[in-house]
C-alpha positions as CSV (number, residue, x, y, z in Angstrom):
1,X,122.3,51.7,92.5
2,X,123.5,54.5,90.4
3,X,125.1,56.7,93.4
4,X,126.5,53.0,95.2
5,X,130.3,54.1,97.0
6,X,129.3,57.9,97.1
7,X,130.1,59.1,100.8
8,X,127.8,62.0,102.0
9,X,128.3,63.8,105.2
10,X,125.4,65.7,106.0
11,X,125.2,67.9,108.7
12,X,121.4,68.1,110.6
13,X,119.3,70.7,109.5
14,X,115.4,71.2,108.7
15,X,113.8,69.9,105.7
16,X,115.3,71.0,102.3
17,X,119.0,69.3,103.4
18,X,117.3,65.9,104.8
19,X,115.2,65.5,101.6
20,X,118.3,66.5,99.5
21,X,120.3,63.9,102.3
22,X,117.5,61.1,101.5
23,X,117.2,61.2,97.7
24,X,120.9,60.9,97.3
25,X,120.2,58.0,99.9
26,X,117.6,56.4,97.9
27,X,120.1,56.3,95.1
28,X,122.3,54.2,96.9
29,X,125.1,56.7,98.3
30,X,126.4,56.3,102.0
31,X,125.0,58.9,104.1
32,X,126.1,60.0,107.5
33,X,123.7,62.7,109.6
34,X,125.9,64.5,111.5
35,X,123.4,65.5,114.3
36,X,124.1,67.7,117.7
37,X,124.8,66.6,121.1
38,X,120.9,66.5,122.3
39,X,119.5,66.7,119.4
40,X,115.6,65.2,119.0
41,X,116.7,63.7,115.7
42,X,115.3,64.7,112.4
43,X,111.8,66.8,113.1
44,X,111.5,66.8,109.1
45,X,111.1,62.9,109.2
46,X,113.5,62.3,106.4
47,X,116.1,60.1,107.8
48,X,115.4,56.9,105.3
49,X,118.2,55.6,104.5
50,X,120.9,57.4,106.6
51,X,123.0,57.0,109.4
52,X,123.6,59.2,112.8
53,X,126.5,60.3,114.3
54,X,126.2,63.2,117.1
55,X,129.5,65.3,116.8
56,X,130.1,68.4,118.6
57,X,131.3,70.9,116.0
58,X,131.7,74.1,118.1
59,X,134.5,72.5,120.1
60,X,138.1,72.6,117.8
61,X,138.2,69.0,118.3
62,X,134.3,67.8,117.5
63,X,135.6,70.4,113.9
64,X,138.6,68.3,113.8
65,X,136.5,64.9,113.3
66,X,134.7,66.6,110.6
67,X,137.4,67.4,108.7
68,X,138.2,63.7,108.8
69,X,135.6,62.9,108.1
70,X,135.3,64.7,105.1
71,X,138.6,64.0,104.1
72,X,137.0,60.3,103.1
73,X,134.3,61.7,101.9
74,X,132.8,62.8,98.6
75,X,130.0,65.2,99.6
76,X,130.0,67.4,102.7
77,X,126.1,69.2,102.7
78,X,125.5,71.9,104.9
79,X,122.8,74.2,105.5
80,X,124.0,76.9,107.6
81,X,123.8,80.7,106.7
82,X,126.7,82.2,105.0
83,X,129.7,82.6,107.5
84,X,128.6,79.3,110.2
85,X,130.9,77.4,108.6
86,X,133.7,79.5,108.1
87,X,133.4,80.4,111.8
88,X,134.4,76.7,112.8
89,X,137.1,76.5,110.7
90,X,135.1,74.3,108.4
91,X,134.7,76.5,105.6
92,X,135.2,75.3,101.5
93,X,138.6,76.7,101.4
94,X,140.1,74.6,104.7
95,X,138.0,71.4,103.2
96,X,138.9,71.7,99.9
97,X,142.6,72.3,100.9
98,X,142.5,68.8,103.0
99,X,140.4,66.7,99.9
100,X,140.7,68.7,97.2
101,X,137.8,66.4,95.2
102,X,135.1,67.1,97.8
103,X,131.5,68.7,96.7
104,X,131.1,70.9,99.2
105,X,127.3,71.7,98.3
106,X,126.1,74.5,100.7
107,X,122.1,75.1,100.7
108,X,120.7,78.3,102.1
109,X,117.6,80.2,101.8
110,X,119.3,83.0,100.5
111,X,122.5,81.8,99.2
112,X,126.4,82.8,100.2
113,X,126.6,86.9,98.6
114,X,123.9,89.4,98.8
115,X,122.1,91.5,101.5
116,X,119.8,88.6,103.0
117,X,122.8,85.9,103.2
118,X,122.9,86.4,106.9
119,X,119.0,86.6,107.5
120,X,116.5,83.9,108.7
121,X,114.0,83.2,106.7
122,X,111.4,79.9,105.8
123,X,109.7,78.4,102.9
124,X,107.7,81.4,102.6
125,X,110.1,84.3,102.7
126,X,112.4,82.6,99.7
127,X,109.1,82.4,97.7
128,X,108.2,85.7,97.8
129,X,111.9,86.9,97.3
130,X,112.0,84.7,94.5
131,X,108.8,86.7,92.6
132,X,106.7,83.4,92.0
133,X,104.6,84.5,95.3
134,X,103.1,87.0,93.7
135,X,101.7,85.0,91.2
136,X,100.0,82.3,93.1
137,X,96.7,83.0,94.7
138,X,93.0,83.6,93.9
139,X,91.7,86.7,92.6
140,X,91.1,89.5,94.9
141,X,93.1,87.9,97.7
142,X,96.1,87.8,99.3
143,X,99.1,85.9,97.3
144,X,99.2,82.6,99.5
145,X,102.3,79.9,100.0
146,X,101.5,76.4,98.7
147,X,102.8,74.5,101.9
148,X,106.1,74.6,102.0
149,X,107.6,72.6,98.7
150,X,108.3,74.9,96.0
151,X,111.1,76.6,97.8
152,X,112.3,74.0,100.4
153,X,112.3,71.0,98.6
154,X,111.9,72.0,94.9
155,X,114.1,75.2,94.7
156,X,116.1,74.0,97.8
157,X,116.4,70.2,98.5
158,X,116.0,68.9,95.0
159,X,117.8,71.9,93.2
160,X,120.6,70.9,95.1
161,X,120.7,67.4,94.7
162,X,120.8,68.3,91.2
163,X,124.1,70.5,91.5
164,X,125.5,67.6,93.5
165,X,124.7,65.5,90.6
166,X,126.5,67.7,88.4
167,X,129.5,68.5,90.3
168,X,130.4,64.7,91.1
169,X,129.5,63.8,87.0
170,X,132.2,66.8,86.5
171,X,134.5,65.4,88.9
172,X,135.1,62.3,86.8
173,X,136.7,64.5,84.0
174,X,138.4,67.1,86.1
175,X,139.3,65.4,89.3
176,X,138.5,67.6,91.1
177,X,135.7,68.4,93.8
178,X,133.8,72.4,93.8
179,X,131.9,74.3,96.2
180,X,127.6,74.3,95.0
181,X,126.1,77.4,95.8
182,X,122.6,76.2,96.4
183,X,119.7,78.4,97.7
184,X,116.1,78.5,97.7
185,X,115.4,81.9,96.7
186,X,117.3,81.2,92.8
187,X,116.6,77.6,93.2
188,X,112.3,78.7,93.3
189,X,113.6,81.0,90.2
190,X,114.8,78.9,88.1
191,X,111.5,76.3,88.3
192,X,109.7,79.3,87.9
193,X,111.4,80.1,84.1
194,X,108.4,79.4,82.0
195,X,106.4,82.3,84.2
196,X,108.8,84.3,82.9
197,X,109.9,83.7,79.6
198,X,105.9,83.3,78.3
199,X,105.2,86.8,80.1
200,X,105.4,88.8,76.8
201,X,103.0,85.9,74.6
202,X,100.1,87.1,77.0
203,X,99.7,84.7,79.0
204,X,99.7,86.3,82.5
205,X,98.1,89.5,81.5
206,X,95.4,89.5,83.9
207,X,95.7,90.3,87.5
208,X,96.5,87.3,89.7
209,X,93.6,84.4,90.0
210,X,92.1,85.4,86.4
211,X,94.5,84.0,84.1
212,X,94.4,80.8,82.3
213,X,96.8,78.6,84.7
214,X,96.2,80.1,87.8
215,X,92.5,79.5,88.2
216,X,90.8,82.2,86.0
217,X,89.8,79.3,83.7
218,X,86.9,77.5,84.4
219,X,88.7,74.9,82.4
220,X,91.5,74.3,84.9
221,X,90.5,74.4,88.4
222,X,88.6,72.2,90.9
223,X,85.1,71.5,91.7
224,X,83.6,70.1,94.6
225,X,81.2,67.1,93.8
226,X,77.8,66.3,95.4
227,X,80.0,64.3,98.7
228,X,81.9,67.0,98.8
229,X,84.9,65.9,97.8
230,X,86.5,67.5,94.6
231,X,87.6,67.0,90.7
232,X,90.4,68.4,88.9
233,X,90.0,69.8,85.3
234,X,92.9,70.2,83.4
235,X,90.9,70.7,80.1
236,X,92.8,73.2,77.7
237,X,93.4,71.5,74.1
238,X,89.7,71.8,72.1
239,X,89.8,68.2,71.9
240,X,89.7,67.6,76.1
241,X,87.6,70.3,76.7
242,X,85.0,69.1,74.4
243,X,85.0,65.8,76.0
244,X,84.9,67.6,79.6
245,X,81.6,69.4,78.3
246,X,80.2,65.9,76.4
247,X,81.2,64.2,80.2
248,X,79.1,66.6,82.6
249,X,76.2,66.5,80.3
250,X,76.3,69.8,78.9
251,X,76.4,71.1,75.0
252,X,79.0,72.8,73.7
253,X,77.0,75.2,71.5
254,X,74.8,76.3,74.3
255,X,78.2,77.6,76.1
256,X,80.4,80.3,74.8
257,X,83.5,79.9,73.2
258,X,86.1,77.8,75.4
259,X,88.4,81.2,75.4
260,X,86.1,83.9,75.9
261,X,88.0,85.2,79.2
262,X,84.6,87.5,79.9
263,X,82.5,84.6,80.1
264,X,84.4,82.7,82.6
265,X,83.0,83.8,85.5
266,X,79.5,82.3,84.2
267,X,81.2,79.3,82.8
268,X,82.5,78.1,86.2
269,X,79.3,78.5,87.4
270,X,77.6,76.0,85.2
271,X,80.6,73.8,85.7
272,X,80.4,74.1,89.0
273,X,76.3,73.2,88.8
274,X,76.7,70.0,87.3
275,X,79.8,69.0,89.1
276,X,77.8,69.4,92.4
277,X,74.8,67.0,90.8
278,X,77.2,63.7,91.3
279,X,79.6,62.2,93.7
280,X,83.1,62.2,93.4
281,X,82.8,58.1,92.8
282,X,80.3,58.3,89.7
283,X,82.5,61.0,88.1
284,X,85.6,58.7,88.1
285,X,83.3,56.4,86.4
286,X,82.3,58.7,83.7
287,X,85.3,60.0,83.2
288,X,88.0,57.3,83.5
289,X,89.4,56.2,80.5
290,X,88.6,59.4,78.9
291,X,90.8,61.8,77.6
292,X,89.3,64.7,79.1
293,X,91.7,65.4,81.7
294,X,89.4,65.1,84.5
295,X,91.0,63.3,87.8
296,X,89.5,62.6,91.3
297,X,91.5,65.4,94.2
298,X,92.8,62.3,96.6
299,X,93.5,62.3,99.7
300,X,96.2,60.4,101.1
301,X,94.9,58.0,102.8
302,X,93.0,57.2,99.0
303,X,96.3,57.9,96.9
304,X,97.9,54.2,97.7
305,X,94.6,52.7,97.1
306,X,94.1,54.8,93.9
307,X,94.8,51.5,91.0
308,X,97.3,53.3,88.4
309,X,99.7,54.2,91.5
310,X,99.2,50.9,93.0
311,X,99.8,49.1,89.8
312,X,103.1,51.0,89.4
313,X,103.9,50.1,93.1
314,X,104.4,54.3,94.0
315,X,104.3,54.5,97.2
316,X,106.7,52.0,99.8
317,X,106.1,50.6,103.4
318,X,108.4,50.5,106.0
319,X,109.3,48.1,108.5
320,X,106.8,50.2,110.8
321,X,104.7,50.3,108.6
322,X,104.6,54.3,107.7
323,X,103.9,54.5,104.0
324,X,105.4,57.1,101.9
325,X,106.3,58.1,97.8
326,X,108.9,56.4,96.7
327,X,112.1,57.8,94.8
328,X,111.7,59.1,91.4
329,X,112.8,58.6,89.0
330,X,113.0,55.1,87.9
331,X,116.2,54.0,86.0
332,X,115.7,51.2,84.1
333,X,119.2,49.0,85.1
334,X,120.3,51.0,88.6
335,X,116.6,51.7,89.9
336,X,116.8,53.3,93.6
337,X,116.0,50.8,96.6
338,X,114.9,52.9,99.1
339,X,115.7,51.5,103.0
340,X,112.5,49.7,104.6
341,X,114.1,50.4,108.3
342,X,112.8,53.0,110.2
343,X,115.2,56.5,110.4
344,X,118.2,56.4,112.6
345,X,118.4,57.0,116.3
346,X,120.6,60.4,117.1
347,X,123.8,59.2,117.8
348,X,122.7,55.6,116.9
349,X,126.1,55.3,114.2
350,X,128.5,57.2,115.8
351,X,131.5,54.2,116.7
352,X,130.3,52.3,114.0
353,X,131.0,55.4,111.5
354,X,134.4,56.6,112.8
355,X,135.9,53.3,112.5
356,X,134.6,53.1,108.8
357,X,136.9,56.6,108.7
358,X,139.5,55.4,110.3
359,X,139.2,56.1,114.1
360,X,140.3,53.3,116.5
361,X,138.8,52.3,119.9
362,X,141.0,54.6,121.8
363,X,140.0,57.7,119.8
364,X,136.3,57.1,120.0
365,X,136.9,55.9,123.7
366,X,138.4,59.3,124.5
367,X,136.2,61.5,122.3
368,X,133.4,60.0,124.2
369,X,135.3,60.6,127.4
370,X,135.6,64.1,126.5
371,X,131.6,64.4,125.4
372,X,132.9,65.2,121.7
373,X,130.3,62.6,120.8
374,X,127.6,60.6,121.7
375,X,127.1,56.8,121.2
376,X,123.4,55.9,121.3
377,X,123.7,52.0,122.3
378,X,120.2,50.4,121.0
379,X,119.1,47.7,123.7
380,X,117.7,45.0,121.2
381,X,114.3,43.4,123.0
382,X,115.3,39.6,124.6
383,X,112.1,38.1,123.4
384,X,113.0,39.1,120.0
């Protein structure tokens, strides 16, 4: 796999640094959860892949492993606000001093400088810093967060895994290892560049809700079908819209024009009609195959079952059987093979980690002595 021989150490945190942990996993590097003593494990669930090792970093010597750690490593990701790390001694300029080719890739909601760099904040509060709040909701109510994954996994987790990308691809010309300043608030930004650079060709004009992306149009929204389930129209080009109008039975010269924004409140009406007069089932039949950029809303307990993701084998199984999307994207000669065993125990890796870093049996014996770590022993079943 593309990142095989890359050692990650990544200390525990809550969704954005596991996914970023997981993907680099999925691409083959070696990574090494650093988790706290009684810690429940990973609540975010994205352990595949990974290996756990409970360490005690507010003692000097629990910090002390860690910078061995990292001293045989290649990536160090942490996702602590600005100044945790510098308070245990483990900040970028005592790391980088010790392994001067480390990425030390640090990903924050609000990033190392600025006012907020010390605050709390969630999935939520990074959004609406980041402006792209404001944009998302429906008209005459109250902007609303889509879950949680444009700022913790796509401006956070996956932003980040980009700059960790970057920085080792750099290292191969320089040598050297840099400190990745990755953050939710810029990383939600960045994604949201075309918002931003298509502002002044009038294409978010309108209040929020009435535009032509956000669900003004009655040519890209959803409609709920006669089962009540619901169909997604993503009909813009003349040529798809035209089919959308041929598909649900209606004429296009009875209807006003396609952009006439004052007749779109009427126009999702009559859309919304016919939709209503069949099931979700009989409009993937009519539609299917036809380029009118219509597609069923599925669930996910359909999405496995749907044919084009099961032909293309998108979704994995694990050994416990929990199903999930697997990695993207697909390289053609060093594809990801994501793990099928379930997610580490806490503390389930510890010996076996610290002897791959060097530590013998008397140095783990006494760090365990000394409740610097923890060694989860797994007791295997005898009628296995």
């Amino acid at each position: 796999m593309s990142l095989r021989g890359v050692r990650v150490v990544e200390l525990a945190g809550l969704a954005p640094g596991p996914f970023c942990g997981m993907v680099l996993a999925d691409f083959g590097a070696q990574v090494v959860r650093v988790d706290r003593p009684g810690s429940q494990g990973d609540v975010s669930r994205l352990g595949r892949g990974k290996r756990s090792l409970v360490l005690d970093l507010k003692q000097p010597r629990g910090a002390a492993v860690l910078r061995r750690l990292c001293a045989g490593a290649d990536v160090l990701l942490e996702p602590f606000r600005h100044g945790v790390m510098e308070n245990l001694h483990l900040g970028p300029d005592i790391m980088l001093q010790e392994n001067p080719k480390l990425i030390y890739a640090r990903l924050t909601g609000f990033g190392q400088s600025g006012s907020y760099s010390k605050s709390a904040g969630h999935d939520i509060n990074y959004l609406a810093l980041s402006g792209v709040l404001s944009k998302i909701g429906r008209s005459g109510e109250n902007p609303y967060a889509p879950l949680n994954l444009l700022a913790d996994f796509g401006g956070g987790g996956l932003m980040c895994a980009l700059g960790i990308m970057m920085a080792l691809f750099e290292r191969t010309k320089s040598g050297k290892g840099q400190v990745i300043d990755a953050n939710m608030v810029e990383g939600t930004a960045y994604l949201s560049s075309f918002l931003w650079k298509t502002e002044q060709v009038g294409l978010w004009t309108q209040p929020r809700g009435q535009n032509l992306l956000d669900g003004g149009a009655p040519f890209y929204r959803t409609y709920k079908t006669a089962d009540g389930r619901y169909m997604a129209v993503g009909a813009i080009e003349p040529q798809f819209y035209q089919l959308m109008v041929k598909g649900l039975g209606l004429k296009s010269d009875e209807l006003p024009p396609q952009m006439s924004t004052t007749d779109w409140p009427e126009m999702k009406k009559k859309f919304a009609e016919a939709f209503a007069k069949k099931t979700k089932e009989e409009w993937c039949k009519i539609f299917d195959g036809i380029d009118a950029c219509v597609t069923p809303v599925l669930t996910f307990d359909e999405v496995t079952h749907h044919s084009h993701n099961k032909g293309r084998g998108s979704f994995i199984t694990n050994e416990e059987k929990h199903v999930s999307p697997g990695p993207a994207p697909l390289l053609s000669r060093t594809p990801a093979v994501p793990s099928a065993k379930r997610d580490p125990l806490v503390g389930e890796h510890t010996e076996e980690v610290l002897k791959e870093f060097g530590f013998n049996q008397e140095e783990i014996d006494q760090l365990n002595a000394d409740r610097i770590i923890e060694n989860k022993k797994i007791k295997l079943n005898s009628n296995l």
